[in-house]
TORKOL-4160 file (C-alpha; in steps of 0.2 Angstrom, whole numbers, padded with zeros to 4 digits, m for minus):
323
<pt num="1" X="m0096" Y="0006" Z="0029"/>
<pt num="2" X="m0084" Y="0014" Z="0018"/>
<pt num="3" X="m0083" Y="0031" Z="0011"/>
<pt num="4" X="m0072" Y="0040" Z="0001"/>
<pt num="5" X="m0071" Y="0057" Z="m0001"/>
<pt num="6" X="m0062" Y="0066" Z="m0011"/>
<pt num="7" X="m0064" Y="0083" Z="m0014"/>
<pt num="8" X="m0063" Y="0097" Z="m0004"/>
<pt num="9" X="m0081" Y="0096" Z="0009"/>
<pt num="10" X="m0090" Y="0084" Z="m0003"/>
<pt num="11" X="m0095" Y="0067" Z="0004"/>
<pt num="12" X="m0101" Y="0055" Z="m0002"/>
<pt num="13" X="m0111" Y="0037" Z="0007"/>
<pt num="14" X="m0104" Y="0020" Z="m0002"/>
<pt num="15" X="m0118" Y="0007" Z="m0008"/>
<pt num="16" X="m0118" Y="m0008" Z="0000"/>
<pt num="17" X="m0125" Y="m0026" Z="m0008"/>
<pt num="18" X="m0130" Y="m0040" Z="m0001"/>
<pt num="19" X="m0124" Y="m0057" Z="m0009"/>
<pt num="20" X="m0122" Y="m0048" Z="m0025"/>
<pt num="21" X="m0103" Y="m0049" Z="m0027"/>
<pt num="22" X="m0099" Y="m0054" Z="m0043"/>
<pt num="23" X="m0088" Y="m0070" Z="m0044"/>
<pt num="24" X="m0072" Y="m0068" Z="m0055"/>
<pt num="25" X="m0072" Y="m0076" Z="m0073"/>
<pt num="26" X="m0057" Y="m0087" Z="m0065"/>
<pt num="27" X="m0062" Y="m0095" Z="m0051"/>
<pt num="28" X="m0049" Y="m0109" Z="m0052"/>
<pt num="29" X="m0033" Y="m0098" Z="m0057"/>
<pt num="30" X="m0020" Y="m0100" Z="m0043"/>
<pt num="31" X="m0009" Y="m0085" Z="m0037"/>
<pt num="32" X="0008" Y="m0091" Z="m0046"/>
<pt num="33" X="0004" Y="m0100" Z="m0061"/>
<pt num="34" X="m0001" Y="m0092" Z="m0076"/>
<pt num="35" X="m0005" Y="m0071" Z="m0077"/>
<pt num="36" X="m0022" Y="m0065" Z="m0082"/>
<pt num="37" X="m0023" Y="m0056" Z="m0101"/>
<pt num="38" X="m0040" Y="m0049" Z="m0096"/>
<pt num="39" X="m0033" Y="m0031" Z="m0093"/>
<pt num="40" X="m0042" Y="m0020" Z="m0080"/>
<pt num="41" X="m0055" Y="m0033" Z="m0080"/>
<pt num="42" X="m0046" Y="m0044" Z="m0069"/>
<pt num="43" X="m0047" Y="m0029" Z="m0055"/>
<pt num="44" X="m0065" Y="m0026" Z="m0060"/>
<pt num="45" X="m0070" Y="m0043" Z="m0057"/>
<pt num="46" X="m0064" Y="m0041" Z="m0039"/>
<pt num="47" X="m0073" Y="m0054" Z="m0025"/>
<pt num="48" X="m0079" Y="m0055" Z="m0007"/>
<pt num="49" X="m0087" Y="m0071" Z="m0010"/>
<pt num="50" X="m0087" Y="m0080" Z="0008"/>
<pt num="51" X="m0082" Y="m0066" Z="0018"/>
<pt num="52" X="m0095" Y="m0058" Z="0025"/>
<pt num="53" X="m0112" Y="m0056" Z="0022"/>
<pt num="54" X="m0111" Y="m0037" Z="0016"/>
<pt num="55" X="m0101" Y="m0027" Z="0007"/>
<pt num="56" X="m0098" Y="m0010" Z="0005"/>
<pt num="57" X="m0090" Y="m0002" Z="m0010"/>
<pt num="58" X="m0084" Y="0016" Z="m0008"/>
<pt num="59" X="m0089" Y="0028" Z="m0022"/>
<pt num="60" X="m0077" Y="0040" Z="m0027"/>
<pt num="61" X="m0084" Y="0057" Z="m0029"/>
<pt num="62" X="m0070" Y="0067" Z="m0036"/>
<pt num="63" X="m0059" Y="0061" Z="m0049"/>
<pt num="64" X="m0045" Y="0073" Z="m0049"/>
<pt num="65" X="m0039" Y="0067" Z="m0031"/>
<pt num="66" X="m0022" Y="0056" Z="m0034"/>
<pt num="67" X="m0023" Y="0042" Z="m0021"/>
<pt num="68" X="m0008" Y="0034" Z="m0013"/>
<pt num="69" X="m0013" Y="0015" Z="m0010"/>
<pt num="70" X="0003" Y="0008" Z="0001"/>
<pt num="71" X="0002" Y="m0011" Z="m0005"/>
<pt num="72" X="0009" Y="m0024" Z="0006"/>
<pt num="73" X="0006" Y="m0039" Z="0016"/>
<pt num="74" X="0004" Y="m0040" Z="0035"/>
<pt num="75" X="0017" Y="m0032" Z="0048"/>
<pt num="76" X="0026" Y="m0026" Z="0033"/>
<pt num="77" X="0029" Y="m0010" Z="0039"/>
<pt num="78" X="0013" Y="m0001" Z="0031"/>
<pt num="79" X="0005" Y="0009" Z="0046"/>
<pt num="80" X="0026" Y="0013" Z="0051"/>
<pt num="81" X="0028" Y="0021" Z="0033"/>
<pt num="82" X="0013" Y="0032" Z="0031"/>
<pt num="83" X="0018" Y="0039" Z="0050"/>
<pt num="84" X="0036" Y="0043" Z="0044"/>
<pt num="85" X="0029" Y="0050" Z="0028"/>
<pt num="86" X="0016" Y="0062" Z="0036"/>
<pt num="87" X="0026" Y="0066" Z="0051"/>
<pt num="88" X="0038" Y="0073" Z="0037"/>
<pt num="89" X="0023" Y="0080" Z="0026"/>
<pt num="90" X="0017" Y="0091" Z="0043"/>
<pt num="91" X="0036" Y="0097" Z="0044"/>
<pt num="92" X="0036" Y="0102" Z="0027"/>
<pt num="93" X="0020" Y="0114" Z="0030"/>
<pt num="94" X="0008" Y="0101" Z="0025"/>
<pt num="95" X="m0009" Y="0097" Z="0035"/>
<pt num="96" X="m0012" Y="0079" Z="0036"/>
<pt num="97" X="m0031" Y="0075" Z="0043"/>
<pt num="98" X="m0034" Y="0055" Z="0046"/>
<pt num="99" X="m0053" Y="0056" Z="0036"/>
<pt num="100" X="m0066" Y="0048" Z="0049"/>
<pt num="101" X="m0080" Y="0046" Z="0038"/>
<pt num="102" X="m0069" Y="0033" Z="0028"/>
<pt num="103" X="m0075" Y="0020" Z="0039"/>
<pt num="104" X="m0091" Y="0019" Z="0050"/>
<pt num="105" X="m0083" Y="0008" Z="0065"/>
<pt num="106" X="m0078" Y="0010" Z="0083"/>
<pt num="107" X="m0060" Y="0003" Z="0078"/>
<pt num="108" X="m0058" Y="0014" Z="0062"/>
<pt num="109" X="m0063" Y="0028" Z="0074"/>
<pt num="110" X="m0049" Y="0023" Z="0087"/>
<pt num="111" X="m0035" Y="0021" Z="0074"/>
<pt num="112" X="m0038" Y="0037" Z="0068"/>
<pt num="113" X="m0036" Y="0045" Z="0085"/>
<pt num="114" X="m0021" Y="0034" Z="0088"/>
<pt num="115" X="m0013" Y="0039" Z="0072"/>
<pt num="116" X="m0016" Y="0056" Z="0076"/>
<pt num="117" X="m0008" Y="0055" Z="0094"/>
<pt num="118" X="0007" Y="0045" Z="0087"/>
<pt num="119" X="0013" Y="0058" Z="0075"/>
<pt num="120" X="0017" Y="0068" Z="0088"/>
<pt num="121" X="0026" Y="0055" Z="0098"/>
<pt num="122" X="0040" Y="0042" Z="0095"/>
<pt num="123" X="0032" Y="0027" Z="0100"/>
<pt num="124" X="0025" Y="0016" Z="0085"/>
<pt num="125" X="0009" Y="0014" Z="0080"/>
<pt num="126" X="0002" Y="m0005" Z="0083"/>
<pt num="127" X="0002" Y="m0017" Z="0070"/>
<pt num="128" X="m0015" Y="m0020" Z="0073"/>
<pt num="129" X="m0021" Y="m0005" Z="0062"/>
<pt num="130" X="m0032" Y="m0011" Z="0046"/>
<pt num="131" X="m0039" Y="0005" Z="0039"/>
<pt num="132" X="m0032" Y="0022" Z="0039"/>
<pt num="133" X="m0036" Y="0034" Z="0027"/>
<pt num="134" X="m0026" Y="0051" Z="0027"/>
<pt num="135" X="m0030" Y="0068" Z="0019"/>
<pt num="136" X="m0015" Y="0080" Z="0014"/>
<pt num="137" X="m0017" Y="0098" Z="0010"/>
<pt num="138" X="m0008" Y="0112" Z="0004"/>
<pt num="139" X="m0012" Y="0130" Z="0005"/>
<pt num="140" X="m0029" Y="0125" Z="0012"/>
<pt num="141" X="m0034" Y="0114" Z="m0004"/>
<pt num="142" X="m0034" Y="0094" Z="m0003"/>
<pt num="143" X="m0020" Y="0087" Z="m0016"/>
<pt num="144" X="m0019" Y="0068" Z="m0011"/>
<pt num="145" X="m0025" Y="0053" Z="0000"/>
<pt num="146" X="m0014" Y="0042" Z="0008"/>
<pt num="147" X="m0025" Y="0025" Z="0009"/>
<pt num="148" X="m0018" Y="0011" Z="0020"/>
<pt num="149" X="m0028" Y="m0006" Z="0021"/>
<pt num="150" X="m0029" Y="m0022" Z="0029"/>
<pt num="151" X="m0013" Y="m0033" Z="0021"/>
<pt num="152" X="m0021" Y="m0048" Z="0019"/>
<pt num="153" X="m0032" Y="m0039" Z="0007"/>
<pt num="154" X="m0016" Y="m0039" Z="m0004"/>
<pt num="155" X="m0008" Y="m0058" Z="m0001"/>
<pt num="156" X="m0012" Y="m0069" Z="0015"/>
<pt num="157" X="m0001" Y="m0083" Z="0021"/>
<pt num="158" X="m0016" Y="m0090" Z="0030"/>
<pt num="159" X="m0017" Y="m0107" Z="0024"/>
<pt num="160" X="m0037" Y="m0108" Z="0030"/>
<pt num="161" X="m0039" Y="m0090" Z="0020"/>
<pt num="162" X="m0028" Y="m0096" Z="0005"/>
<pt num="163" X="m0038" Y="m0111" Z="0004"/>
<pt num="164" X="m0055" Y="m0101" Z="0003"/>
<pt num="165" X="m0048" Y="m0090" Z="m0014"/>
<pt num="166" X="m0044" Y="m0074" Z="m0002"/>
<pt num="167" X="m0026" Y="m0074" Z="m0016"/>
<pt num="168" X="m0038" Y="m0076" Z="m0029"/>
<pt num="169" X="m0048" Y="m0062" Z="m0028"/>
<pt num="170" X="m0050" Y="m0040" Z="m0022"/>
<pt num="171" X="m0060" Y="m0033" Z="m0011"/>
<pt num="172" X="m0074" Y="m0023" Z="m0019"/>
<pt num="173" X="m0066" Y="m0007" Z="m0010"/>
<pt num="174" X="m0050" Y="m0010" Z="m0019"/>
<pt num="175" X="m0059" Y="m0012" Z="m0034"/>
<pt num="176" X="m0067" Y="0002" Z="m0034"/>
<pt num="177" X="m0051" Y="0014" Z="m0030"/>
<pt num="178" X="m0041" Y="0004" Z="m0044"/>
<pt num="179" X="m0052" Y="0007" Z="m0057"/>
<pt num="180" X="m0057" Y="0026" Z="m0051"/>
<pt num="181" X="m0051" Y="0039" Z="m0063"/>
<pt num="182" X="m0040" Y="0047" Z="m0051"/>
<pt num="183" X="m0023" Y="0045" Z="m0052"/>
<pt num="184" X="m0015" Y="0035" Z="m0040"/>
<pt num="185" X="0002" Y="0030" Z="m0035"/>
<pt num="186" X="0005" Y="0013" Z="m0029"/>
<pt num="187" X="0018" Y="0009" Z="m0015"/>
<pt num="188" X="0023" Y="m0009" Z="m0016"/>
<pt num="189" X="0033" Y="m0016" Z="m0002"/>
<pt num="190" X="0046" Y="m0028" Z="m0007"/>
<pt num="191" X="0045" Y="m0040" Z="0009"/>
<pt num="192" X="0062" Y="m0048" Z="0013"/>
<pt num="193" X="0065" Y="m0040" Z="0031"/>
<pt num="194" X="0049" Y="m0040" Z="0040"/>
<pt num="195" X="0043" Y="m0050" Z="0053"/>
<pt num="196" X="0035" Y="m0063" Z="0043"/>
<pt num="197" X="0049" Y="m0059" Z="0027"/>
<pt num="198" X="0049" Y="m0066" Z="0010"/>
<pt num="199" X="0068" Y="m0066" Z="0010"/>
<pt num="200" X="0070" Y="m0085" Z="0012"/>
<pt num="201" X="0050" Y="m0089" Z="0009"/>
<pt num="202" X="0050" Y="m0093" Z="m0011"/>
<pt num="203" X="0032" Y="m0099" Z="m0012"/>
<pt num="204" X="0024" Y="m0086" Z="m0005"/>
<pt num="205" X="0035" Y="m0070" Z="m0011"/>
<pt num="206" X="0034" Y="m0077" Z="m0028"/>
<pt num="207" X="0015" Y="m0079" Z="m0025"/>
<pt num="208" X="0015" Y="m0061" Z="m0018"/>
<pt num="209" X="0023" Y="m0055" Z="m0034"/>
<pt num="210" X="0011" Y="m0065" Z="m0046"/>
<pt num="211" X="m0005" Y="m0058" Z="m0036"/>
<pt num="212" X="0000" Y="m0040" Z="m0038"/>
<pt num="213" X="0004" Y="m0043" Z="m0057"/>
<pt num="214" X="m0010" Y="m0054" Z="m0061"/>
<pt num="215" X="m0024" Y="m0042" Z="m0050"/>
<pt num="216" X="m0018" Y="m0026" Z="m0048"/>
<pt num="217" X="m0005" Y="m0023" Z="m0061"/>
<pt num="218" X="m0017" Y="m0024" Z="m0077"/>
<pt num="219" X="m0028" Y="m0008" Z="m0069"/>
<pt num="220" X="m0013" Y="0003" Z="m0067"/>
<pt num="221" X="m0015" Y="0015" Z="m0081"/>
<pt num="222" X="0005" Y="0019" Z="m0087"/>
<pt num="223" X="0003" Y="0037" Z="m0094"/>
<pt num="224" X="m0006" Y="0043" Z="m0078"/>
<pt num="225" X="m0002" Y="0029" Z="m0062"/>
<pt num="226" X="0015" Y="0028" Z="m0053"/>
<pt num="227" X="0022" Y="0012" Z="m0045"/>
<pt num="228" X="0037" Y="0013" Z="m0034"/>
<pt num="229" X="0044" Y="m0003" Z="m0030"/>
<pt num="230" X="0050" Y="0000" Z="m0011"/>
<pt num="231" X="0064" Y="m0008" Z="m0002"/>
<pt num="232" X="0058" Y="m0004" Z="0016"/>
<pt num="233" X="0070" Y="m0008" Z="0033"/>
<pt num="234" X="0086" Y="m0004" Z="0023"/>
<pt num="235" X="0095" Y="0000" Z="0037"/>
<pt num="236" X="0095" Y="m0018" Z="0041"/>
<pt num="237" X="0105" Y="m0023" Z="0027"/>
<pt num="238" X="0124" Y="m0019" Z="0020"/>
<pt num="239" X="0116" Y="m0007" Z="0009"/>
<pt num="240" X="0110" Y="0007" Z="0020"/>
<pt num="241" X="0108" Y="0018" Z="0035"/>
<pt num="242" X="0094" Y="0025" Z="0047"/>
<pt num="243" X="0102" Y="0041" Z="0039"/>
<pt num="244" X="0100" Y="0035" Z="0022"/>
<pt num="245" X="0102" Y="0022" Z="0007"/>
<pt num="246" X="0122" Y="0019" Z="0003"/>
<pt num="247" X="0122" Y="0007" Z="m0011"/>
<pt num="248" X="0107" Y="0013" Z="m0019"/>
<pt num="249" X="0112" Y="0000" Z="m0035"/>
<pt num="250" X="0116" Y="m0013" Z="m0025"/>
<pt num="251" X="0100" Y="m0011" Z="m0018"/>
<pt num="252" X="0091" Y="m0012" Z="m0034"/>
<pt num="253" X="0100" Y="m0028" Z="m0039"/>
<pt num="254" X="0099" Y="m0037" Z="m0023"/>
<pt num="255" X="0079" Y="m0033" Z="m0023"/>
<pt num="256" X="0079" Y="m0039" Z="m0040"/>
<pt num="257" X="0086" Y="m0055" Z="m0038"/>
<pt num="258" X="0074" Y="m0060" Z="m0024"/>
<pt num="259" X="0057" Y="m0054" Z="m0035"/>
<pt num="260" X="0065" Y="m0055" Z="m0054"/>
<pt num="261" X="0047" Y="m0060" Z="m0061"/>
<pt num="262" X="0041" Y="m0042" Z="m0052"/>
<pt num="263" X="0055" Y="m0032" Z="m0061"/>
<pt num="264" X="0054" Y="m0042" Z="m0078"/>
<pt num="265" X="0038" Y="m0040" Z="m0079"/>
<pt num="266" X="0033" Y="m0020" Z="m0078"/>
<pt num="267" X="0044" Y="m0014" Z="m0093"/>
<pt num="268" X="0038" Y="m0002" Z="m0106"/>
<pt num="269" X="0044" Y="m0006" Z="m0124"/>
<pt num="270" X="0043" Y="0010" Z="m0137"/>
<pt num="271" X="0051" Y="0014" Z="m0154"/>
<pt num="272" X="0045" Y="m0003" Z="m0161"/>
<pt num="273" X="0055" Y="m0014" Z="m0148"/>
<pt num="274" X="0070" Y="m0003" Z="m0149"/>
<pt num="275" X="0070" Y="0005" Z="m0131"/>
<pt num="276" X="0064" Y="m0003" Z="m0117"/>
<pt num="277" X="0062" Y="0004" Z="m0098"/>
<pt num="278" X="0053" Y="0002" Z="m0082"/>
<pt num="279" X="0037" Y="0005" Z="m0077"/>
<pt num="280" X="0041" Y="0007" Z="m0061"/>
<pt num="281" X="0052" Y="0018" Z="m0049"/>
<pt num="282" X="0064" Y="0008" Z="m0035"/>
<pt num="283" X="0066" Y="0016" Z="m0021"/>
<pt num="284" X="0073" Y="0011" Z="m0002"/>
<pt num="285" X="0065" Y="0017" Z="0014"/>
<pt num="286" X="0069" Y="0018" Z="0033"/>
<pt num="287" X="0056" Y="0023" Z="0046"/>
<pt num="288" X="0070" Y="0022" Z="0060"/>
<pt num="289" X="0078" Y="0013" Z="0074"/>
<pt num="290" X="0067" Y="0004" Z="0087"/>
<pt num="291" X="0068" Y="0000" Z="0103"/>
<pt num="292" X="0055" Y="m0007" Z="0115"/>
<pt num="293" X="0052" Y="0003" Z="0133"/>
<pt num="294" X="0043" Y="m0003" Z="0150"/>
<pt num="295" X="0033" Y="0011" Z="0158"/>
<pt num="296" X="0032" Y="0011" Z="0176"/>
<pt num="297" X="0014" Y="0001" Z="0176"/>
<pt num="298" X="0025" Y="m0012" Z="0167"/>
<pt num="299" X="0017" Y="m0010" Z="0150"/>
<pt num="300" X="0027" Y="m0012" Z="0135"/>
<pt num="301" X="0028" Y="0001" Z="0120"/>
<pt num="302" X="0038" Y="0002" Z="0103"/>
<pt num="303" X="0049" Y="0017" Z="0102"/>
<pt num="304" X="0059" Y="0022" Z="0088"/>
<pt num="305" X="0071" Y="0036" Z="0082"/>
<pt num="306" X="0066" Y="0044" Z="0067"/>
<pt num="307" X="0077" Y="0042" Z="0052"/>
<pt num="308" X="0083" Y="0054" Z="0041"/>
<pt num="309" X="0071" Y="0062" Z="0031"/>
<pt num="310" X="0080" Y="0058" Z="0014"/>
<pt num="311" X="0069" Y="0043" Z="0011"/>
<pt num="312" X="0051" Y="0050" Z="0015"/>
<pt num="313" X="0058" Y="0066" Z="0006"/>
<pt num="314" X="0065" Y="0054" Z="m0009"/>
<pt num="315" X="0050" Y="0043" Z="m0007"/>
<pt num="316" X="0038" Y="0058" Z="m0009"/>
<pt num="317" X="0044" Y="0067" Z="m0024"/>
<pt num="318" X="0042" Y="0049" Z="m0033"/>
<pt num="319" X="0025" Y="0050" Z="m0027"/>
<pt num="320" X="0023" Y="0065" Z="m0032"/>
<pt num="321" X="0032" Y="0065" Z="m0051"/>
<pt num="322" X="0017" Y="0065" Z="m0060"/>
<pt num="323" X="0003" Y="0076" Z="m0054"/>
């Protein structure tokens, strides 16, 4: 089950309940059509309904521990991300630890020794990573947590999942972390490159978009939360680099043209209507190039060259801005 733990040696078990998961107040509202106007309720309401039989909430223990939840759906380049970003936290003088008690299974267990053996390689860690949760300390004391989660616990294309609500509701775990007092920082992937990419799929990256606003977005608290808006595989487009981002505007505005509903819809209005501004940072990101290998067994492995460390270096202090 999960477990959270969030402060220095404290630990904490996560509660489980059986058939207890509360439905949501809005059973029949479909990902694209209209927002909810329930505030944070909306992401307290979160549902398992029809997934399994148990479910296990994580308590979190320690509110002062920001969280970095990296938001995105499958083989969007989640699990890639948080390798670049703590390879270049460990080379800074961080220490990253993955956390096994997050997770009492023998896969969690495996992924976290596979994470730890990838950072210090080049070869990519397999997409078929669901949980990871990573610990980052300074000077001996814990200052974040880096969560990554299944991706089709943020938007499935599944039509069989999509036809049994999984877009219509969040998983009791997300629940939980989105309504915790600690501050968090929320790394929304902008698919348009990945494998299955958004770019020339209007349904379901417009239904990505609406998810996020109408189930995540109403819990993010503006004066304490970040949400950086992040135009990962860059260096596949006119606008960047494996050694870093260009056309930073052109970015922004080619980003924004493919998910205008996502950037229209997280402004801040101040001074009685007379300034206006995001509520969100954009920024780009590149992992590095890859390659795929054959061993001398014949087995194939993902390599890559790492990219410059301006984007997880940029990509931190964004991250970072507010604690």
């Amino acid at each position: 089950m999960p477990t959270i733990v969030t402060g220095g040696n404290t630990r904490q078990q996560s509660t489980s309940t059986n058939d207890t998961s509360a439905k949501t107040g809005n059973e029949n509202l479909n990902v694209g059509q209209e927002a909810s106007t329930a505030g944070t309720s909306t992401a307290q309401q979160g549902v398992a309904a029809g997934a399994a039989n148990t479910f296990a909430t994580p308590t979190i223990v320690n509110d002062q521990v920001p969280i970095v939840v990296f938001v995105g759906p499958p083989s969007s380049g989640k699990s890639m991300i948080l390798v670049r970003l703590a390879k270049y936290l460990r080379n800074e003088g961080y220490t990253v630890k993955t956390d096994p008690t997050f997770l009492n299974t023998a896969q969690y267990q495996n992924d976290c020794q596979e994470f730890a053996e990838k950072l210090n390689t080049v070869e990519a860690l397999p997409g078929s990573v669901k949980f990871l949760l990573v610990n980052v300390y300074k000077d001996g004391r814990e200052i974040a947590k880096l969560l990554e989660a299944p991706g089709e616990d943020f938007y499935t294309t599944d039509p069989e999942q999509i036809r049994l609500g999984k877009n219509r509701r969040v998983e009791p775990y997300l629940s939980a972390i989105m309504t915790s007092r600690n501050p968090k920082s929320y790394i929304v992937l902008l698919d348009l490159d990945s494998p299955i990419s958004f770019r020339n799929d209007t349904m379901h990256r417009d239904s990505y978009a609406q998810r996020f606003l109408t189930y995540f977005y109403p819990a993010i608290d503006q004066n304490r939360d970040r949400i950086v808006l992040l135009y990962n595989k860059i260096d596949t487009t006119m606008f960047g680099t494996i050694h870093g981002c260009t056309d930073p505007q052109g970015a922004r505005k080619d980003a924004e043209l493919y998910y205008r509903q996502l950037f229209a819809s997280m402004r801040i209005t101040r001074l009685g209507g007379f300034i206006t501004s995001d509520n969100f940072a954009f920024k780009t990101f590149c992992t590095g190039m890859f390659t795929r290998q054959v061993d001398n067994a014949g087995n194939e492995h993902e390599i890559y060259n790492v990219a410059a460390d301006v984007y997880p270096r940029d990509l931190w202090r964004e991250i970072t801005k507010r604690w």
